[in-house]
N, CA, C and O atoms as a CHARMM CRD file, in Angstrom:
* protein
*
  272
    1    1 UNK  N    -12.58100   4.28900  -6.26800 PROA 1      0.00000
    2    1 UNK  CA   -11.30700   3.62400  -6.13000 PROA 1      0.00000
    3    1 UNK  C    -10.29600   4.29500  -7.05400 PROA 1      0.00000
    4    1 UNK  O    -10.71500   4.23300  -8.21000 PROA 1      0.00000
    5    2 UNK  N     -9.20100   4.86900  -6.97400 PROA 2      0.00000
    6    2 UNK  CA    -8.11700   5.05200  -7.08300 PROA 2      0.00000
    7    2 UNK  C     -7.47900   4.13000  -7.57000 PROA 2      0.00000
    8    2 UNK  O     -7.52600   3.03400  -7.01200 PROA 2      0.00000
    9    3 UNK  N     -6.47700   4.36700  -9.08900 PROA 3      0.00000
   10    3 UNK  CA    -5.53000   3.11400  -9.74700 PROA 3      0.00000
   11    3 UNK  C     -4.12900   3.73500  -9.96500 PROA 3      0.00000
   12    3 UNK  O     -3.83200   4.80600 -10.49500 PROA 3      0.00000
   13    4 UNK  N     -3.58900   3.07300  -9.58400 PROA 4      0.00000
   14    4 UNK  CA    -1.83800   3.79100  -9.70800 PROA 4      0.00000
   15    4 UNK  C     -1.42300   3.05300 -10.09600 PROA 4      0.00000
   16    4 UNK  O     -1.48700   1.89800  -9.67500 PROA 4      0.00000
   17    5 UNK  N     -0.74400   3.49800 -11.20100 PROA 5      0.00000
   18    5 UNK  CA     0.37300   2.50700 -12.16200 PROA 5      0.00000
   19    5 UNK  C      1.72100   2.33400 -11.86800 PROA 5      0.00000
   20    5 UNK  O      2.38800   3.27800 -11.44500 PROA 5      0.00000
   21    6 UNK  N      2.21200   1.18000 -12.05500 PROA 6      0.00000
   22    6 UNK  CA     3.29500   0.73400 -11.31400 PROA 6      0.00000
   23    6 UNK  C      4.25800   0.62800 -12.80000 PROA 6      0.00000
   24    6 UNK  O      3.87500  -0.16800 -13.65800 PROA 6      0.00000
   25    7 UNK  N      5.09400   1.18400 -12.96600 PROA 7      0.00000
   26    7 UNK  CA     6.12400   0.71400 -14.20100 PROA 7      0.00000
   27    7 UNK  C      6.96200  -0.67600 -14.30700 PROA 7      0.00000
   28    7 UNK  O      7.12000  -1.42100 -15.27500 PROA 7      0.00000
   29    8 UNK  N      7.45600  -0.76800 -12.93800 PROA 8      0.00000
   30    8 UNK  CA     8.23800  -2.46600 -12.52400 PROA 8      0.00000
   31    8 UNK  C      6.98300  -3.52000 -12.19100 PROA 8      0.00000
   32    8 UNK  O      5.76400  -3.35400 -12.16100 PROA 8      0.00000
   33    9 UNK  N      7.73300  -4.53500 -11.98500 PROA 9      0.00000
   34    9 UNK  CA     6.97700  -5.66500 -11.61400 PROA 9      0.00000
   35    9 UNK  C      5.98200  -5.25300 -10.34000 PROA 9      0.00000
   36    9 UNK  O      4.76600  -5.06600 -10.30900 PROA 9      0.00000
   37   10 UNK  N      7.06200  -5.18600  -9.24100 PROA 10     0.00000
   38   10 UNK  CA     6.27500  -4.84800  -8.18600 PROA 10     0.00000
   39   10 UNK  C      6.73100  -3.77600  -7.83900 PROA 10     0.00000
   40   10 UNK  O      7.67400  -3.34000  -8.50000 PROA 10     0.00000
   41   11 UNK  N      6.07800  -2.75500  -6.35700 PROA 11     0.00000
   42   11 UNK  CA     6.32500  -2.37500  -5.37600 PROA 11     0.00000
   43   11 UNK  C      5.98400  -2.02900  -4.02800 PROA 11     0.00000
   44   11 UNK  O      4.87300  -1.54000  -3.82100 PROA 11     0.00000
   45   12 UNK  N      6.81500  -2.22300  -3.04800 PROA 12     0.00000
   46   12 UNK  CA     7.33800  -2.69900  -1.79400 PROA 12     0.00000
   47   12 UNK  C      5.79200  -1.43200  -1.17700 PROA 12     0.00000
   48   12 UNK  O      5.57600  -0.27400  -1.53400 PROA 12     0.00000
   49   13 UNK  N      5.00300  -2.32700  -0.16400 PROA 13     0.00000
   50   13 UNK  CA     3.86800  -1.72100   0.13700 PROA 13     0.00000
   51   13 UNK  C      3.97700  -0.22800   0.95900 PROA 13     0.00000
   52   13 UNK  O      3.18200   0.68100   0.72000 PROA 13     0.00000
   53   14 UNK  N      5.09500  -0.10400   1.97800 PROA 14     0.00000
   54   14 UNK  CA     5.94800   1.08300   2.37400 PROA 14     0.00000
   55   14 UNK  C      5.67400   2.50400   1.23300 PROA 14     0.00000
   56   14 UNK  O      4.93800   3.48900   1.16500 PROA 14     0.00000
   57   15 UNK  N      6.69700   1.90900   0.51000 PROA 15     0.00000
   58   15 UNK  CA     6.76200   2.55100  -0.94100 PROA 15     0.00000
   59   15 UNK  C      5.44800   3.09100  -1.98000 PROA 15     0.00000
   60   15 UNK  O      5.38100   4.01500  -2.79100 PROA 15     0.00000
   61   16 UNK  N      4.52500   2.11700  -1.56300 PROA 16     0.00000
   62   16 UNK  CA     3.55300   2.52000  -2.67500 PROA 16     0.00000
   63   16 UNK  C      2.62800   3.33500  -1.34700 PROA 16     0.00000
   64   16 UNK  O      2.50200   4.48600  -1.76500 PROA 16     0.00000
   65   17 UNK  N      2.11300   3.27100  -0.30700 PROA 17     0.00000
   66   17 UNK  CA     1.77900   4.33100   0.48000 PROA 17     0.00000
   67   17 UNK  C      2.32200   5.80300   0.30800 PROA 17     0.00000
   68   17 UNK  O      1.59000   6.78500   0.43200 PROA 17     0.00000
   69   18 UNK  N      3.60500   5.86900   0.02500 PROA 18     0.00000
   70   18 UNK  CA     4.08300   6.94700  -0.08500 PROA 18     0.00000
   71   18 UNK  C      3.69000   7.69400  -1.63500 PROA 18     0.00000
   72   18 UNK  O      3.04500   8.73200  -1.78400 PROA 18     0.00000
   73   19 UNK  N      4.41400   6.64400  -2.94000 PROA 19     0.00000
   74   19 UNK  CA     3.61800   7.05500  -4.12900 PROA 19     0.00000
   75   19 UNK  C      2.48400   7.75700  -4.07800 PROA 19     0.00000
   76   19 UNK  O      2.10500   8.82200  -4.56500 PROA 19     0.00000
   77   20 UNK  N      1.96200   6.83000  -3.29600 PROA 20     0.00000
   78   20 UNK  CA     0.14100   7.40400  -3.96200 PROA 20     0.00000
   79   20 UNK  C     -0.61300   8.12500  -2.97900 PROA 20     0.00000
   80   20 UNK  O     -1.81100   7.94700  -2.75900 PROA 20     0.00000
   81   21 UNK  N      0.24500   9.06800  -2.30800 PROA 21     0.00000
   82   21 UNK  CA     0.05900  10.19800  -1.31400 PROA 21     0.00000
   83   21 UNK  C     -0.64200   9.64900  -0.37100 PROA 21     0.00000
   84   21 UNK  O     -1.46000  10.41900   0.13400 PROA 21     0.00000
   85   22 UNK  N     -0.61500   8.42000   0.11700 PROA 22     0.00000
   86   22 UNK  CA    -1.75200   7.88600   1.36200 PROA 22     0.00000
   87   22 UNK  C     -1.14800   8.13500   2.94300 PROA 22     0.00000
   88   22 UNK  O     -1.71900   8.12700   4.03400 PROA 22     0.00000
   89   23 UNK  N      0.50200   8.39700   2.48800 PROA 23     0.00000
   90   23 UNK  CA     1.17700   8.70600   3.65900 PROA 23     0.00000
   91   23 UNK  C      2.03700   9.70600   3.30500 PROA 23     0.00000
   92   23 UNK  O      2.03200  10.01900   2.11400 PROA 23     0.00000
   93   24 UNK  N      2.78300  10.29400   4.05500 PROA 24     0.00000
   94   24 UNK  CA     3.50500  11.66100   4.01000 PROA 24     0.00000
   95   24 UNK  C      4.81900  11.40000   3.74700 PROA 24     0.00000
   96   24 UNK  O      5.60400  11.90500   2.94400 PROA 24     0.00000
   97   25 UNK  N      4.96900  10.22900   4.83100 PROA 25     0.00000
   98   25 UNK  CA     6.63400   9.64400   4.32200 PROA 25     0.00000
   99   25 UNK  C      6.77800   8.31000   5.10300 PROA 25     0.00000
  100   25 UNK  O      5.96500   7.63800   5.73700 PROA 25     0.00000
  101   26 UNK  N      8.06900   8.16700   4.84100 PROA 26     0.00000
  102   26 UNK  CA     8.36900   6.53500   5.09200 PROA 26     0.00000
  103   26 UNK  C      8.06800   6.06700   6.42600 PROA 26     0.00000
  104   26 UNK  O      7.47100   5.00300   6.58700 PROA 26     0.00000
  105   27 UNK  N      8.55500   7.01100   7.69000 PROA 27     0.00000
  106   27 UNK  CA     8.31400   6.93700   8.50500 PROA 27     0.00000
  107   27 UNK  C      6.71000   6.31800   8.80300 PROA 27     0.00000
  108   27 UNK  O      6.45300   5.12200   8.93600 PROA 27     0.00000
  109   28 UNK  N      5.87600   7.26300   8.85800 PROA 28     0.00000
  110   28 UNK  CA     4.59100   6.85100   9.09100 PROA 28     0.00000
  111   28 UNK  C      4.13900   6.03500   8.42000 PROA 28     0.00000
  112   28 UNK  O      3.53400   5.24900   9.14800 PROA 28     0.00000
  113   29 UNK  N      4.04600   5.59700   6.85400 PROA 29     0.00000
  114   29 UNK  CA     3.76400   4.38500   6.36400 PROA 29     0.00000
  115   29 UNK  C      4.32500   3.46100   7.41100 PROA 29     0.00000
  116   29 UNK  O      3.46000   2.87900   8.06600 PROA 29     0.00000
  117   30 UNK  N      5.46400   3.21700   7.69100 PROA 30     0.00000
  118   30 UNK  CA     5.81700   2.37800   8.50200 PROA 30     0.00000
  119   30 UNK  C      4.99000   2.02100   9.90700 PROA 30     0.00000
  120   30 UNK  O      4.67100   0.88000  10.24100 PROA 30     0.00000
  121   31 UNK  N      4.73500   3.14000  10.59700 PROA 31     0.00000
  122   31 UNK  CA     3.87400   2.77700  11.73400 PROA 31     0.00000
  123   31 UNK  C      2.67300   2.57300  11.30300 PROA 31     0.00000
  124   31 UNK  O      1.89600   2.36700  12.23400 PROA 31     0.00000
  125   32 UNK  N      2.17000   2.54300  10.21600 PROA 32     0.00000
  126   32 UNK  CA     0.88300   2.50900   9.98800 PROA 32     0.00000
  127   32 UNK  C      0.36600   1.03700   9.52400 PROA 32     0.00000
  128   32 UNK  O     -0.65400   0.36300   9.66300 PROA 32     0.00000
  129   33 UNK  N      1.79300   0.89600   8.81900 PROA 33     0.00000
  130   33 UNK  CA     1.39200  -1.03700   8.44600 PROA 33     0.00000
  131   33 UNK  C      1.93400  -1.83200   9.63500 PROA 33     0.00000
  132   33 UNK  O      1.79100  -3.02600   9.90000 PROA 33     0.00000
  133   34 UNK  N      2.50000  -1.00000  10.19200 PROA 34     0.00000
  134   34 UNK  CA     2.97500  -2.35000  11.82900 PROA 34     0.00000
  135   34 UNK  C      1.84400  -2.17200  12.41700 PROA 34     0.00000
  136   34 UNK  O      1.41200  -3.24100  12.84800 PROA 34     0.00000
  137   35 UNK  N      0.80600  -0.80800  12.73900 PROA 35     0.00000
  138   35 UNK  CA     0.10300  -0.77000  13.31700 PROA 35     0.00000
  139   35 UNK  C     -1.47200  -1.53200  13.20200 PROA 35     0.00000
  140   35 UNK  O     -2.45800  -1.49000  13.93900 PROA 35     0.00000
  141   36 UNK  N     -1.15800  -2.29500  11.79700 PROA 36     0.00000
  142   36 UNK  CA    -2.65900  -3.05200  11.35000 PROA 36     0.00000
  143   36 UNK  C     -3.57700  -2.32000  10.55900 PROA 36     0.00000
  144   36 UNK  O     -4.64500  -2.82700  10.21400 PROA 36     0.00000
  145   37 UNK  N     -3.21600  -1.05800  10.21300 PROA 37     0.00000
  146   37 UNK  CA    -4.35800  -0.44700  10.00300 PROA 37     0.00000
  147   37 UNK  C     -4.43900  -0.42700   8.04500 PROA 37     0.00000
  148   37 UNK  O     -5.22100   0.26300   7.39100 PROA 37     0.00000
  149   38 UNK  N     -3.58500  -1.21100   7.58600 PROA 38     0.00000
  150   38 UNK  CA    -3.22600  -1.25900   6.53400 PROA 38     0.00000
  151   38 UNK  C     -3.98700  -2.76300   5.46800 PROA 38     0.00000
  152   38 UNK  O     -3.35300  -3.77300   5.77400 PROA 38     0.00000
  153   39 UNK  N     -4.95400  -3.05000   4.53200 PROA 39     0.00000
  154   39 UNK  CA    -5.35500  -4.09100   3.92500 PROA 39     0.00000
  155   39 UNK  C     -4.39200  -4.09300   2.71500 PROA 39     0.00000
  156   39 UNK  O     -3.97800  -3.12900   2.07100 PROA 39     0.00000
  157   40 UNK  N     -4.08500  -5.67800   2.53400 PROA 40     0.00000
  158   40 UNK  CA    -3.94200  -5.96100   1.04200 PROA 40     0.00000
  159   40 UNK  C     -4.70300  -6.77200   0.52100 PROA 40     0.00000
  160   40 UNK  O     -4.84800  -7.77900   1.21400 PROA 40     0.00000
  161   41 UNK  N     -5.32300  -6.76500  -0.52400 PROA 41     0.00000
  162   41 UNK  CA    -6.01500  -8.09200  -0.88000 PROA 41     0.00000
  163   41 UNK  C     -7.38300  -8.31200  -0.11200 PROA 41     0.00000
  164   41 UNK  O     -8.01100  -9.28000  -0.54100 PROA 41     0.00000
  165   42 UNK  N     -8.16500  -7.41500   1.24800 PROA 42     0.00000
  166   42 UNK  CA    -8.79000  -7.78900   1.99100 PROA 42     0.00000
  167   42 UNK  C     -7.91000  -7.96500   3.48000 PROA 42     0.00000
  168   42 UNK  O     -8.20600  -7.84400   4.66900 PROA 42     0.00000
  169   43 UNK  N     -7.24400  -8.15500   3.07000 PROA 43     0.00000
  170   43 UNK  CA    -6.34900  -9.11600   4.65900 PROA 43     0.00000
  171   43 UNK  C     -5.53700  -7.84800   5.17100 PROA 43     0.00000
  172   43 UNK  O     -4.99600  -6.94100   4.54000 PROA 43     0.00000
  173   44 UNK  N     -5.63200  -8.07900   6.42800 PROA 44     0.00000
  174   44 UNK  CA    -4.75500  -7.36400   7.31700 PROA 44     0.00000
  175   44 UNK  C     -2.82800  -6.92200   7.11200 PROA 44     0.00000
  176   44 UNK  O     -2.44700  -6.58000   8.23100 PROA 44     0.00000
  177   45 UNK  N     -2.22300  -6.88300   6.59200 PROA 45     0.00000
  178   45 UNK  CA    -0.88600  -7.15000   6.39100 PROA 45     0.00000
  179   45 UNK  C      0.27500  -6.08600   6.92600 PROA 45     0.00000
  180   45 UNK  O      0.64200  -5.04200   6.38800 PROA 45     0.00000
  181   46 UNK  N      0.60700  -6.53300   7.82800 PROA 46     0.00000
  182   46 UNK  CA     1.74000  -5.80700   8.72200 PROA 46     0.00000
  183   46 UNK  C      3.26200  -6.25000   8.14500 PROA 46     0.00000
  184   46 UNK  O      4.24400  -6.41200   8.87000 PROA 46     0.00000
  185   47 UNK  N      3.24500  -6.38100   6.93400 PROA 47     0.00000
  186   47 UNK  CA     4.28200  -6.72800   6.57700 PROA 47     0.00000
  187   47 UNK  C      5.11300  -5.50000   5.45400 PROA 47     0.00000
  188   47 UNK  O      4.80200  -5.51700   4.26300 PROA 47     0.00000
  189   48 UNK  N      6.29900  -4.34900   6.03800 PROA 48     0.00000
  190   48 UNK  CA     6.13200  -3.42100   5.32700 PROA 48     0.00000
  191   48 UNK  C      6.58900  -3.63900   3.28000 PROA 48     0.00000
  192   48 UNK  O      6.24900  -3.31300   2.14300 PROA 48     0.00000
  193   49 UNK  N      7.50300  -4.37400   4.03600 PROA 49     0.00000
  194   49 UNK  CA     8.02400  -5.01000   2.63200 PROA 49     0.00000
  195   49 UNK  C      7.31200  -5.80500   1.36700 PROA 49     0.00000
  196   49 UNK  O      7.68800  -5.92600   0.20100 PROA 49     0.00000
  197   50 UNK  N      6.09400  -6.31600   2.07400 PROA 50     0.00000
  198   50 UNK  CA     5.23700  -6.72800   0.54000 PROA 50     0.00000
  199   50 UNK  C      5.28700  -6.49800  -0.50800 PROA 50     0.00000
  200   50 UNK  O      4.77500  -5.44100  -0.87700 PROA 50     0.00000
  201   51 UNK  N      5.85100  -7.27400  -1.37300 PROA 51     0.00000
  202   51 UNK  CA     5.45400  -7.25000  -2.58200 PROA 51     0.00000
  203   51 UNK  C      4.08500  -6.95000  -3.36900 PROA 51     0.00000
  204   51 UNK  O      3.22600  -7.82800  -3.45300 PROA 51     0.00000
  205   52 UNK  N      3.87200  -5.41200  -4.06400 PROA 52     0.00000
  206   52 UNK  CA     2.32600  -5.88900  -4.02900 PROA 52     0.00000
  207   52 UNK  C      2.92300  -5.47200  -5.95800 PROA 52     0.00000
  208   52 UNK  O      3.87000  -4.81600  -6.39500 PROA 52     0.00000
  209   53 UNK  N      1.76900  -6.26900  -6.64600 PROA 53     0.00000
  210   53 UNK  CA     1.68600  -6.36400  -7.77700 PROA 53     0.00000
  211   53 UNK  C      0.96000  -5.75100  -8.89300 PROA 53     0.00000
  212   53 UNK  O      0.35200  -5.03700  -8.09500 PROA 53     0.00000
  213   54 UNK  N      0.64000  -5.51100  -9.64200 PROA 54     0.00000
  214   54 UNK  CA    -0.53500  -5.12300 -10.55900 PROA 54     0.00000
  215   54 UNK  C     -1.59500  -6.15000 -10.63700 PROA 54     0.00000
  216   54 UNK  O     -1.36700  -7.28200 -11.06400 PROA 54     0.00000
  217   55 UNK  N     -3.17200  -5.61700 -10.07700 PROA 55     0.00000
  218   55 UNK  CA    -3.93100  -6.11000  -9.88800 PROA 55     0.00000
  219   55 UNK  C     -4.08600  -6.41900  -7.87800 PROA 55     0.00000
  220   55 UNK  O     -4.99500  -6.99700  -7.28200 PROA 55     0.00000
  221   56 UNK  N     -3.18400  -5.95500  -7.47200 PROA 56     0.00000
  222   56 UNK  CA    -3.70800  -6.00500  -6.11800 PROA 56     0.00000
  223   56 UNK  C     -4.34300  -4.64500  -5.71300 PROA 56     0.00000
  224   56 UNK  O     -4.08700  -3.59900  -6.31000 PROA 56     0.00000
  225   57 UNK  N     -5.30200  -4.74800  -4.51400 PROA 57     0.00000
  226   57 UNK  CA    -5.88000  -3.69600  -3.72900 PROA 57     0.00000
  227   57 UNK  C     -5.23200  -3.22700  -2.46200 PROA 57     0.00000
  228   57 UNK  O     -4.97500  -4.15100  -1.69000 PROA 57     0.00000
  229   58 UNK  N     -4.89500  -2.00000  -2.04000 PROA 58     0.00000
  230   58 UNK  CA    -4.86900  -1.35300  -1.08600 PROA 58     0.00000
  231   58 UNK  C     -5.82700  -0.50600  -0.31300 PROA 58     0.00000
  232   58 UNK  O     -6.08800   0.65000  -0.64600 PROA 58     0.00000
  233   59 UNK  N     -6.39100  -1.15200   0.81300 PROA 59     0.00000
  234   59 UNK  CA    -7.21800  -0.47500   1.61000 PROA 59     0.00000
  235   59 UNK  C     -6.55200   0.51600   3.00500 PROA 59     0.00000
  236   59 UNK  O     -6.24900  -0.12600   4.01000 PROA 59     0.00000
  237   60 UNK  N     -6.44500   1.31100   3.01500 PROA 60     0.00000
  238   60 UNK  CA    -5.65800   2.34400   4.19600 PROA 60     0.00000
  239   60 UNK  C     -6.58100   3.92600   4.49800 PROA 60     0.00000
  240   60 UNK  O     -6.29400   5.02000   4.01300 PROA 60     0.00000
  241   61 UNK  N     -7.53000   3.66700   5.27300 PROA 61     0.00000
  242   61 UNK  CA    -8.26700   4.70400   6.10000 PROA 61     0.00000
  243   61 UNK  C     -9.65900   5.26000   5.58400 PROA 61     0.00000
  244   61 UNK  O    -10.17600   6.37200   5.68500 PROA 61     0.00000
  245   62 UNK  N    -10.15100   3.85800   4.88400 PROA 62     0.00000
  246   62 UNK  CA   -11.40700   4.08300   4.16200 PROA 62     0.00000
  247   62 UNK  C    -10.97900   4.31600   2.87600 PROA 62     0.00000
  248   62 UNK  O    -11.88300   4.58300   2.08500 PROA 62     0.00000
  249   63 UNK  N     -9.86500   4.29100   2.44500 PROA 63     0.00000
  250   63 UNK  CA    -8.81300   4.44400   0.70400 PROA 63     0.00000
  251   63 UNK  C     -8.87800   3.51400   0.04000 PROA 63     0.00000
  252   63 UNK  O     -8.41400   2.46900   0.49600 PROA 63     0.00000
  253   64 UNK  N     -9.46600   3.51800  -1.27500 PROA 64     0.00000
  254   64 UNK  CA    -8.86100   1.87100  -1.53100 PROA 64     0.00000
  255   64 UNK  C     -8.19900   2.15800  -2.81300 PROA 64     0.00000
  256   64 UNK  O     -8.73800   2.87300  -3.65800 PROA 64     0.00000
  257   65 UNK  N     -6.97600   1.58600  -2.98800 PROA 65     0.00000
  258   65 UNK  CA    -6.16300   2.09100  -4.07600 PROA 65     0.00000
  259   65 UNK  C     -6.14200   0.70500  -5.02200 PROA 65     0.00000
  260   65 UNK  O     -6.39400  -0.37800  -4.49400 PROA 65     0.00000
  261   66 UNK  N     -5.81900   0.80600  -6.48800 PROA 66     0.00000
  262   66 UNK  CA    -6.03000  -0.83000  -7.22900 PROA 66     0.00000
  263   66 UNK  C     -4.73700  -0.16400  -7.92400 PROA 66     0.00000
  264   66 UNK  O     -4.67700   0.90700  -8.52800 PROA 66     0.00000
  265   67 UNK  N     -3.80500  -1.02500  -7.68900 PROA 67     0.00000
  266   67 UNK  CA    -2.59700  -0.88700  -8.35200 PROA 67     0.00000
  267   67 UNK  C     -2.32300  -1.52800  -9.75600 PROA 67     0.00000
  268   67 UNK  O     -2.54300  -2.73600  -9.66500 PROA 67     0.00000
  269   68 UNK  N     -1.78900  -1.05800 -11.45200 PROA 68     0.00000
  270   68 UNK  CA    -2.22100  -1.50500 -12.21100 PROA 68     0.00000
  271   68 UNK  C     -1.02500  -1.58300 -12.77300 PROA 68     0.00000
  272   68 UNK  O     -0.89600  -2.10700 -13.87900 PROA 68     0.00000
């Protein structure tokens, strides 16, 4: 597992795909969390804008990233 540090409170799940090289750019993050293929927490989340926090998990293509 992979940990990427976040300096702010949060950031926007779009955004942190891109950070942490899981996507190439905004674009495709984007189709990729509308498309389902994206976990937060365990759960499915098609929501690109999420807030994700320190201490949440990102699962995206067998990836699992722990944001800190």
């Amino acid at each position: 597992m992979e940990k990427i540090k976040i300096e702010t409170e949060y950031i926007k799940l779009e955004a942190l795909l891109k950070y942490a090289a899981l996507c190439s750019s905004g674009g495709e993050a984007k189709q990729e969390i509308i498309g389902g293929k994206v976990k937060v927490n365990g759960e499915v989340c098609t929501m690109r804008g999420k807030k994700i926090r320190p201490g949440d998990e990102i699962e995206y293509l067998g990836k699992t990233v722990s944001v800190g």
